[in-house]
N, C-alpha and C positions, 0 to 999 in steps of 0.2 A: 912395112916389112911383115911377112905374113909369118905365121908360127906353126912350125907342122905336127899335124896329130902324131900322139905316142904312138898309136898302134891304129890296125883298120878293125873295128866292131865286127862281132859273129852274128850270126842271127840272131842269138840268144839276149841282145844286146835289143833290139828292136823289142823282142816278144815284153820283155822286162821296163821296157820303155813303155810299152801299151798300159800293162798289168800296174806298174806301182802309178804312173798319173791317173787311173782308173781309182788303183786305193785311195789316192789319194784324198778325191773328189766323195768319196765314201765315206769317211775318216770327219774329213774336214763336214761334211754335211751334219756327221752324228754329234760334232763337238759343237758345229752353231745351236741346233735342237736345244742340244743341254742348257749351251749357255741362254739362247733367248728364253726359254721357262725359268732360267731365275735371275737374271738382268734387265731384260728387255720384254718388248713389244715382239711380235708373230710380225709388224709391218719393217722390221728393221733386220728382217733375216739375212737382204744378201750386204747389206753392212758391216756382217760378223762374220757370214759365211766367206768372201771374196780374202779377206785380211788372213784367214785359217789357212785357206784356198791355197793362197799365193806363198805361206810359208811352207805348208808338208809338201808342197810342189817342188818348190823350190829344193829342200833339205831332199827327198828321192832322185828328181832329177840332178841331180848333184852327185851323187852316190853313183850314179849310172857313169857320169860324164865325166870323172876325174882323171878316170882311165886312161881315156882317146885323148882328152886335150887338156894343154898345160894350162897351168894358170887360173886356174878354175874358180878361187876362194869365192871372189863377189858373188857367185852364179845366185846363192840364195838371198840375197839382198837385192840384186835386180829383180829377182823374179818375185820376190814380195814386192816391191814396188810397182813393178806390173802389172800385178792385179789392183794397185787400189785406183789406176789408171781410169777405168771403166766408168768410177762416180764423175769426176771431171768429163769423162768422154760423154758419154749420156747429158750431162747438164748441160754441155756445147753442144749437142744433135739437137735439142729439145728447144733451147733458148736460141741458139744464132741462128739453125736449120730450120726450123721449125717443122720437124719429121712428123709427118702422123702416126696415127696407131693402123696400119696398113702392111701387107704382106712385103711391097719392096720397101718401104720405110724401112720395116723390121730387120729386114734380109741386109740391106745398106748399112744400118745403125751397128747390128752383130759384126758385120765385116771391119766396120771400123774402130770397135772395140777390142776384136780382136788383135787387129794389127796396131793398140797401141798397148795390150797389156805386152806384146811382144818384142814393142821398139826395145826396151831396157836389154833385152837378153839379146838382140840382136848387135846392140853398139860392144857387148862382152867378145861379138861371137867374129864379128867382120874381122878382126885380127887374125884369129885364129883357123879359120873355115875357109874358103872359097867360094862366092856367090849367097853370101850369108844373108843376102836382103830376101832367100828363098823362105827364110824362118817367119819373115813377116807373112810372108805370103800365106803359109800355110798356115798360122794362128789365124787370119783373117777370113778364110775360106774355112776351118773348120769352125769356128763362131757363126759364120754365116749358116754353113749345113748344119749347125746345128737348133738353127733358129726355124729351122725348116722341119726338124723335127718335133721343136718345141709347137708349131701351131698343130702337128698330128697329135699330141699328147697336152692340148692346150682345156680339152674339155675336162679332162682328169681333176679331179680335187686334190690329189694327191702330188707335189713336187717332186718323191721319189724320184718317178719315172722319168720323169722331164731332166733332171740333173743326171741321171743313170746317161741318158742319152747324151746329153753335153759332156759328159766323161767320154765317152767310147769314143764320141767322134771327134774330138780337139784332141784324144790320145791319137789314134790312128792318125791324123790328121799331120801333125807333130811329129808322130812316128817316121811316116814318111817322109818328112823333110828331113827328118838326123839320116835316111838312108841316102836321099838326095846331096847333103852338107859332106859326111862324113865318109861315103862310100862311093857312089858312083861319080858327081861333080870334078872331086879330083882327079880322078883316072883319067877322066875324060877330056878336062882341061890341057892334063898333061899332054894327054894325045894332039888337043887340037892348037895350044896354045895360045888361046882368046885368055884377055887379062880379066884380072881379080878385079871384084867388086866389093 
């Protein structure tokens, strides 16, 4: 049984969806920093970073999403769970795959971590949405382009940049699949009457 959105999102809805997973990645960067200089190792950054990651994501994207659709509480416990997807994904690319350190390796490995920190949020969302396997899609494509950005900003010393870039482009990325889930999908559905997914 599918569950229908409260209401249809404004634009204002998307620009806010870009802006706070954007904070978010900003946010959660500055609090791993902190904590690796007095817990940890410099080599154990996205160990700390990923775990921060997937809660202030989770806690804004939530804030966003209560609105349009019912039911919403889990949203930040799948999506912390989501992210800590990535270490397991990674350690099966690496041991069963045996991906190299190569441009489509990289490009394939991003894709497929993307599309599993997203599985969690998607089993929340297929009840409620329409064509909700769209969500994977687009966490995996934007991991991927964002992997694509990472070898331009790979000479850098600095991770700033590199994370700056994996913000904009998994928010956009994301973005436009809550426009695709939430705004156009249905409409269009209703028009054509092809069944839910």
């Amino acid at each position: 049984m599918m569950i229908s959105n409260n209401e249809k999102p404004h634009w204002f809805f998307y620009l806010g969806w870009v802006v706070l997973n954007f904070i978010a990645v900003v946010i959660a960067l500055y609090i791993a920093l902190a904590l690796i200089s007095k817990i940890t190792s410099e080599d154990d950054f996205l160990d700390v970073f990923f775990p921060i990651n997937g809660l202030l994501t989770g806690i804004l994207q939530y804030t966003l999403l209560r609105r349009y659709l019912p039911h919403m509480a889990w949203w930040i416990a799948v999506t912390f769970l989501g992210w800590l997807t990535p270490f397991a994904t990674v350690y099966f690319l690496i041991t069963f795959l045996g991906l190299r350190n190569d441009t489509f390796s990289m490009m394939f490995g991003l894709l497929l971590v993307g599309a599993t920190v997203a599985t969690p949020q998607w089993w929340m969302l297929r009840k409620r949405v329409r064509h909700a396997s769209w969500w994977i899609l687009a966490h995996g494509f934007g991991w991927s382009v964002t992997g694509l950005s990472s070898l331009v900003t790979a000479r850098l010393d600095n991770l700033f940049p590199v994370l700056l870039a994996f913000a904009l482009m998994l928010a956009i990325a994301t973005g436009f699949a809550c426009w695709l889930l939430l705004d156009w999908l249905p409409k269009h559905e209703l028009k054509s009457g092809t069944p839910s997914y």
